[in-house]
C-alpha positions as CSV (number, residue, x, y, z in Angstrom):
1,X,19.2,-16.7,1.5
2,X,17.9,-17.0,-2.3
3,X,15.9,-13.6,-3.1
4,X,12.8,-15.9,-4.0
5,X,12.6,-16.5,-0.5
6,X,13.3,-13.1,1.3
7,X,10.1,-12.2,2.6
8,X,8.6,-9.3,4.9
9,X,6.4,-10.9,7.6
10,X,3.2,-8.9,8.2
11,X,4.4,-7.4,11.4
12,X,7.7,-5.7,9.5
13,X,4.8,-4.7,6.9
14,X,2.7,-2.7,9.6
15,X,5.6,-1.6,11.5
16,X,7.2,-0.1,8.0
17,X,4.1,1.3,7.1
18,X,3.5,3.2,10.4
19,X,7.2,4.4,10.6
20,X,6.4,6.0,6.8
21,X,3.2,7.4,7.5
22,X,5.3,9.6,10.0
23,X,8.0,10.9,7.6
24,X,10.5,8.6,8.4
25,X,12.4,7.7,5.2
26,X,12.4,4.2,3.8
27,X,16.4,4.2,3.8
28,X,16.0,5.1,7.8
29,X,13.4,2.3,8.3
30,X,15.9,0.1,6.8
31,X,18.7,0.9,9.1
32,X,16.5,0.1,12.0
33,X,15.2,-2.8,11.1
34,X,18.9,-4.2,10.5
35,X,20.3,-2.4,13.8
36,X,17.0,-4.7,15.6
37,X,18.6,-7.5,13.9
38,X,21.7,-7.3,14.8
39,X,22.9,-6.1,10.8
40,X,21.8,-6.1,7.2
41,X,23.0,-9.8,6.8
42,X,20.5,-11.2,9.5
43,X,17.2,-9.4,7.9
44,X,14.9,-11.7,6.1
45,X,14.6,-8.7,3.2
46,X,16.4,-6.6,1.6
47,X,16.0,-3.0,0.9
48,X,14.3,-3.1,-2.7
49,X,11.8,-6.0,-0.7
50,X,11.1,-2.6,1.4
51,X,10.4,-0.4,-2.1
52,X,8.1,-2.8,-3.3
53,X,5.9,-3.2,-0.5
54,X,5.7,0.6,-0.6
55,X,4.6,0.7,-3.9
56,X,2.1,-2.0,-4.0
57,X,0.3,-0.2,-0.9
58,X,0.8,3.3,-2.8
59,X,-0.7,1.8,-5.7
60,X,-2.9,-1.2,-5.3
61,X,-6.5,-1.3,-5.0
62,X,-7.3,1.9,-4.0
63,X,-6.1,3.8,-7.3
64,X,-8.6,2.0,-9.6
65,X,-11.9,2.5,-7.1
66,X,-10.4,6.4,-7.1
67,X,-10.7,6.7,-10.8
68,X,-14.2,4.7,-10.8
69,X,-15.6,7.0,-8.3
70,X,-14.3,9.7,-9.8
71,X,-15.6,9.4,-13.5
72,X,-18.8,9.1,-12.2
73,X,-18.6,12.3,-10.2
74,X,-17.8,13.8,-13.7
75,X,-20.7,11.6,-15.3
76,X,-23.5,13.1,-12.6
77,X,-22.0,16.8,-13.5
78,X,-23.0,16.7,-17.0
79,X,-26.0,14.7,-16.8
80,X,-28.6,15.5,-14.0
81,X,-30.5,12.0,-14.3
82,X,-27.4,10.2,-13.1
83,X,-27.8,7.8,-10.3
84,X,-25.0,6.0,-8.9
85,X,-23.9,4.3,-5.1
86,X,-21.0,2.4,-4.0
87,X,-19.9,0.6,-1.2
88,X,-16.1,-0.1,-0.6
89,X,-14.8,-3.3,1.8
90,X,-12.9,-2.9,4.1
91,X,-9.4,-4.2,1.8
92,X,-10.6,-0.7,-0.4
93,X,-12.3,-2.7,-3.2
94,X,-15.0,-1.9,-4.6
95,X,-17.8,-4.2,-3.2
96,X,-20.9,-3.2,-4.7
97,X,-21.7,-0.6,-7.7
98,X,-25.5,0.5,-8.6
């Protein structure tokens, strides 16, 4: 298969993501998802497919809303008269900001 078209499906996503969220390193995950396929040459990804998914999730959408929130927090501490409220959807974007 061409890189272009190696793909995670969402299911290798969530199973990925729940193996990391208990420890398990992504080299490990890897080697189980190729022993469940029979070998490395019969996975729709490769490894660095694995890495990037990681680091989109790590990174993504939740970073930016983080930093928003945060330099208000820092903006009500020095000024008593700020007012500010948020809601966040549920993909951890900002949805609304007052």
């Amino acid at each position: 298969m061409l890189p272009a078209h190696m793909k995670m499906n969402e299911y290798e996503k969530y199973q990925m993501e729940t193996m990391s969220k208990y420890g398990i390193s992504t080299l490990r995950i890897y080697g189980y998802f190729a022993a469940q396929a029979g070998g490395n040459e019969n996975l729709s990804f490769l490894r660095r497919d694995m890495y990037n998914e990681q680091f989109k999730e790590r990174g993504s959408n939740m970073s930016d809303v983080k930093d928003a929130i945060d330099f208000l927090k820092g903006m009500r501490i020095m000024d008593d008269m700020m007012y500010w409220r948020h809601t966040i959807k549920e993909d951890k974007m900002i949805r609304r900001l007052f």
